[in-house]
N, C-alpha and C positions, 0 to 999 in steps of 0.2 A: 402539349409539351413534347419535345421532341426528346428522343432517345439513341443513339447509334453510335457505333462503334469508335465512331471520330472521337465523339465526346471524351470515351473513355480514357483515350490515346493522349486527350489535352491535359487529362487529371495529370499524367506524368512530370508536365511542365507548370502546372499550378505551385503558386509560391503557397504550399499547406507549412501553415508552422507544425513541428513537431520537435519532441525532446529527444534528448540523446536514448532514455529509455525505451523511449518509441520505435527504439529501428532496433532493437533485442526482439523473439520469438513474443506478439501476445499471448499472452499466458504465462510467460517463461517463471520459472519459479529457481531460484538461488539457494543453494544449499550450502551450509558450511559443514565440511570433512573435514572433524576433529582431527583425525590421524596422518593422514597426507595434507595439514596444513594449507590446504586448497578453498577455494570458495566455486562451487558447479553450477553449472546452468544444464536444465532440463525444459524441452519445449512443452506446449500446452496439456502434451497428451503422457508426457513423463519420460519422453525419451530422453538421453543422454546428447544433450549437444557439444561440449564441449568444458574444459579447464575456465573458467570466466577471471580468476581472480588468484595469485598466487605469488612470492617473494615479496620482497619489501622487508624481509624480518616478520613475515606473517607466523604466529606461531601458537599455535593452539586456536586457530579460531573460535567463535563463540556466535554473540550474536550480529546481527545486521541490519541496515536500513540504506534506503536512498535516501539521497539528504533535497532538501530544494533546489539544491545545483544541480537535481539528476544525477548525480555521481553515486557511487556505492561507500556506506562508511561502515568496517567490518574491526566487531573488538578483538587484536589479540591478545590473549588473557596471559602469554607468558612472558611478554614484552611489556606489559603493563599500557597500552596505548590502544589508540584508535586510529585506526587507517586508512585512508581514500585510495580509492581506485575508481579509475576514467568509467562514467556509467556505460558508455556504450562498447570502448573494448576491451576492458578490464586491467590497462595497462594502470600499474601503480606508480601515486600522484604524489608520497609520501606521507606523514602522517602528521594527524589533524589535533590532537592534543598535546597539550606542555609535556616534555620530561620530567618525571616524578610527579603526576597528578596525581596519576592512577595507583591503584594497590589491590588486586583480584578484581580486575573488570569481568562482569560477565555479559549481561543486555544492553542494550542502548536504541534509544528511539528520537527523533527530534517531538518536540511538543506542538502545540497550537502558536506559539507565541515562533516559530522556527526555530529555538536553539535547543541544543543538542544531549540528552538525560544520558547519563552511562550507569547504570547497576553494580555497585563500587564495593565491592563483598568484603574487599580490605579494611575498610574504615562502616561496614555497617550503613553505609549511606548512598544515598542518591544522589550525584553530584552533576553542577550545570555547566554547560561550555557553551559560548558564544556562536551562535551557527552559521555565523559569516566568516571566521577567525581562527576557530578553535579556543578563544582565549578561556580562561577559566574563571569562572563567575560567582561560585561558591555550592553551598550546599543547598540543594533542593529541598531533602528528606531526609530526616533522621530521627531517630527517638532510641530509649534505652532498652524498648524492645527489640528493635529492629537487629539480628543476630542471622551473618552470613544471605542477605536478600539475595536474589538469582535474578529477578524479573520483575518486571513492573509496566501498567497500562494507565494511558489518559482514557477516565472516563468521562461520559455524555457530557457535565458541563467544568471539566479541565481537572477534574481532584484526579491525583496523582495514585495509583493503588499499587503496593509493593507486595511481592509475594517474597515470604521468608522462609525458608526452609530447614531452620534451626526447629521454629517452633508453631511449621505447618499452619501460618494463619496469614491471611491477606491484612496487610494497614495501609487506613487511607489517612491520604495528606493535603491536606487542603490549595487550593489552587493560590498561586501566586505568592501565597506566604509560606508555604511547606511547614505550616503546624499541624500537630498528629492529630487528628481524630478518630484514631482507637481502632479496634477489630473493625474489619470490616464483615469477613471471612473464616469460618474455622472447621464448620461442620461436615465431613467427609475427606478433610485435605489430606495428606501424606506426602508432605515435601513441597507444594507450592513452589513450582519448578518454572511454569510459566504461566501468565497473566493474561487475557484478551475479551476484550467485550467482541461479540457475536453482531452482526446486522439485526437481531432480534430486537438489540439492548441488554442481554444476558451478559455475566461476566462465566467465562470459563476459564477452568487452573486444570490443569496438567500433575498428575498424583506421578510420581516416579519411582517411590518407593512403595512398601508393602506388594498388592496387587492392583499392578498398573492402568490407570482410569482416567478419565476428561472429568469431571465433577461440576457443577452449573449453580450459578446463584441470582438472586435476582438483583439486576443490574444498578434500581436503586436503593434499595432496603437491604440487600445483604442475604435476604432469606434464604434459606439454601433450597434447592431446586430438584435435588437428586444426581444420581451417574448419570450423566447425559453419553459415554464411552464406556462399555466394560467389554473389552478386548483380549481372553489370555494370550493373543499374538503379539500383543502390544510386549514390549520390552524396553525398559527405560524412558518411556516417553519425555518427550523435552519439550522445543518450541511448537508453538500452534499460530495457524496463519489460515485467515478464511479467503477464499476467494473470490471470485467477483459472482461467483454461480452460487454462490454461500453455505456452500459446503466446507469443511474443517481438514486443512490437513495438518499432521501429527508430523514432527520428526522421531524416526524411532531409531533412538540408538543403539539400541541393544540389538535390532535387528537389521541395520546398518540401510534404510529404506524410509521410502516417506508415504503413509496412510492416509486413505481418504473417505470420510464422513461424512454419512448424509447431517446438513447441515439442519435438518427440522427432527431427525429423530435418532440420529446417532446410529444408526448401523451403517456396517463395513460397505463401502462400492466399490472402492479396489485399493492393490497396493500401488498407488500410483508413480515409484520412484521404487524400481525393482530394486533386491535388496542386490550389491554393490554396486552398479551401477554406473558406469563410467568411473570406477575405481572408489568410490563414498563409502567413506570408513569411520562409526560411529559419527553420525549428522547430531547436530548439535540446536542449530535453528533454521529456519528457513523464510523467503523474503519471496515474495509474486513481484516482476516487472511491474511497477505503476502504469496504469491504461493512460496513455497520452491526453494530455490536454484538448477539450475538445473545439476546435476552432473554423470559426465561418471564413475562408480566403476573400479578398479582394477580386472580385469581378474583375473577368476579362473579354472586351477589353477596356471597359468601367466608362463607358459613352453611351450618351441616348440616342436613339436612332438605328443601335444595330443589335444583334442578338449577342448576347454576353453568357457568358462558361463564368458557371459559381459552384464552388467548390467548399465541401463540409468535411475535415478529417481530423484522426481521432477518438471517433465511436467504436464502439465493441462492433465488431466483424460480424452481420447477419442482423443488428440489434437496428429497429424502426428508428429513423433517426426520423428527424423532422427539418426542416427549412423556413421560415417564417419573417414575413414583413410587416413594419412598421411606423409611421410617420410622426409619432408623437412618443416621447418617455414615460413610464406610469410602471404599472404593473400587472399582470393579468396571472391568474390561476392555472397551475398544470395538474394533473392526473397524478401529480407526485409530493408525497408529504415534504413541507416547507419549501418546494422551487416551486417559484416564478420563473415570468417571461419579464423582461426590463423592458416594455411596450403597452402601449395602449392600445386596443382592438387588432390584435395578431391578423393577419391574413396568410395563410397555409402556400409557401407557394409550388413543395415539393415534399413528398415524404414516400421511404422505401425503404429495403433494407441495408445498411452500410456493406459493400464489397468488404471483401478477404481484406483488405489493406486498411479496411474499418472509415472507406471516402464516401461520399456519398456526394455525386457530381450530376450539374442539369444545366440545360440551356435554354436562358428565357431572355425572349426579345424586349427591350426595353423602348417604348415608344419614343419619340422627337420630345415630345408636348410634356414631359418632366425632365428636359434638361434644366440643370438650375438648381433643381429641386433635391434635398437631401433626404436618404431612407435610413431606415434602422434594419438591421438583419441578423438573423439570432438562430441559432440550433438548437435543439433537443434530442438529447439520444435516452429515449425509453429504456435502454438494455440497463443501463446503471442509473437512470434519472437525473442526469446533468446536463447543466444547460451551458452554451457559448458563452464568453462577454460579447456584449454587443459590437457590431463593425457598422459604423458611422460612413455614410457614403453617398455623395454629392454628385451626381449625373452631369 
């Protein structure tokens, strides 16, 4: 298999798909600055890169997400509305919900099904909007409990979990019909500020009152788990957001910076989002750039008989990607709990660690004697255990 410096030079002009979040800092992590009305990007290692998100009538930021368009959709809470801005420069696209939907928006996330949950503290309820639209769709969750919610997570199989901070208890809601079924959550909370299942399968809540804590429950029984955070630096803690390294980071308001946890046993590794920080004034939530879609390029220059440039990008930066051929559909087992390979008896044709740019590019000579002949070709990148869709390709 050949390797040189040509190669690498060709990556440049390979058609790699990738998202608009894709061309942001990997790693980059998005903060909303309650105070300066801003929304900031910080590169992988927590530097300050620059203002990512700001006017439009932004005003009080809250919470955040990329939505499936790769765009960023950011609540402001004093505007009553939810706001798009362009994923990749943060120019604003205008805003994404009806007038008067909203009444004290605080969180929002899109769901499994794409459309878009907002944390509706005005009316006590979880309310849905169309995630192609904006349109408004009706009430997701609610019950006569549910007093001032903040936050809420889809967990493992879609039940909707709201944290309440009236009366410090998690309620879950049943998937697809948002009927209440009851405490989920209660024992250790103090403010149930924010919501998150863990890569473990754990559910962690963010304590922001009393003395400030991460607190852990088991993800499907509810049990409580213990302080998985006890922090005195911690000050106000808010949003929590894991990474792909699966460690925990904290927004700390109170200390105007973003904390970072080990993600198996809860002590401090650094403050990774020094406290103000490209000017970050009481952080409210925070959001990680989406790691790009991982995709197998179209061979060049896709003929039998000569040596062909194929190209993998996408993958986590350093993380073993793999390269793999196949002639028939099926399925075959990976090293990774529930991914498959979409093939029948994989053949290996390349595997290393994905470049800084997260490509992973190689040049293999394609004999005469299968022109005609159509292949299957598929990635795997170990670093996060995701596989390509397959690329379909006729010699």
């Amino acid at each position: 298999m050949i390797r040189k410096s040509v190669v690498r030079a060709i990556a440049a002009g390979l058609a790699l798909a990738s998202s608009p979040a894709a061309q942001l800092p990997a790693g980059g992590l998005l903060v909303t600055s309650r105070n300066t009305d801003q929304v900031l990007l910080y590169d992988a290692s927590g530097a300050f890169v620059r203002v990512f998100a700001q006017g439009g009538g932004l005003d009080n930021p809250v919470g955040l997400s990329f939505g499936p368009d790769s765009n960023l959709y950011v609540v402001s809470a004093n505007t009553n509305s939810v706001l798009r801005f362009d994923g990749t420069s943060g120019a604003f696209l205008g805003p994404f919900t009806p007038a008067g939907a909203l009444n004290a928006p605080r969180n929002l996330a899109f769901g499994p099904d794409g459309d878009l949950y907002v944390c509706n503290a005005g009316t006590n309820a979880v309310l849905r909007f169309r995630g192609s639209s904006g349109a408004f769709l009706g009430v997701a969750a609610q019950d006569p409990g549910l007093r001032t919610p903040t936050s809420f997570a889809f967990g493992p199989t879609g039940d909707l979990f709201v944290g309440n901070v009236a009366d410090s208890r998690v309620h879950r809601f049943e998937r697809g019909t948002g009927r209440s079924l009851g405490i989920f959550a209660s024992q250790g909370i103090a403010g149930a500020h924010d919501v998150a299942f863990g890569p473990d399968g754990a559910m962690y809540v963010s304590n922001a009152f009393g003395f400030p804590s991460i607190v852990r429950f088991d993800g499907r029984t509810g049990a409580p788990l213990g302080t998985f955070v006890n922090d005195t630096a911690m000050t106000f803690p808010l949003g929590l957001s894991f990474g792909t390294d699966g460690d925990v980071y904290v927004a700390n308001q109170g200390g105007h910076s973003v904390r970072r946890y080990d993600g198996r046993s809860g002590a401090l590794i650094s403050v990774h989002v020094a406290a103000r920080s490209g000017g970050l004034d009481a952080p409210l939530f925070c959001a990680f750039v989406p790691a790009p879609a991982l995709v197998v390029a179209a061979p060049r220059p896709g003929t039998a008989g000569a040596s062909n440039v194929f190209g993998v990008s996408g993958a986590i930066p350093g993380a073993i990607t793999v390269l793999v051929l196949g002639g028939m559909p099926g399925s075959s087992a990976l090293p990774c709990p529930g991914l498959a390979l979409s093939m029948q008896d994989p053949i290996v044709l390349d595997f290393d660690g994905a470049d800084e740019a997260g490509n992973l590019v190689t040049r293999i000579p394609v004999p005469t004697s299968v022109s005609g002949v159509t292949f299957l070709f598929q990635a795997v990148d170990f670093g996060r255990c995701a596989a390509s869709p397959l690329l379909n390709w006729r010699f």
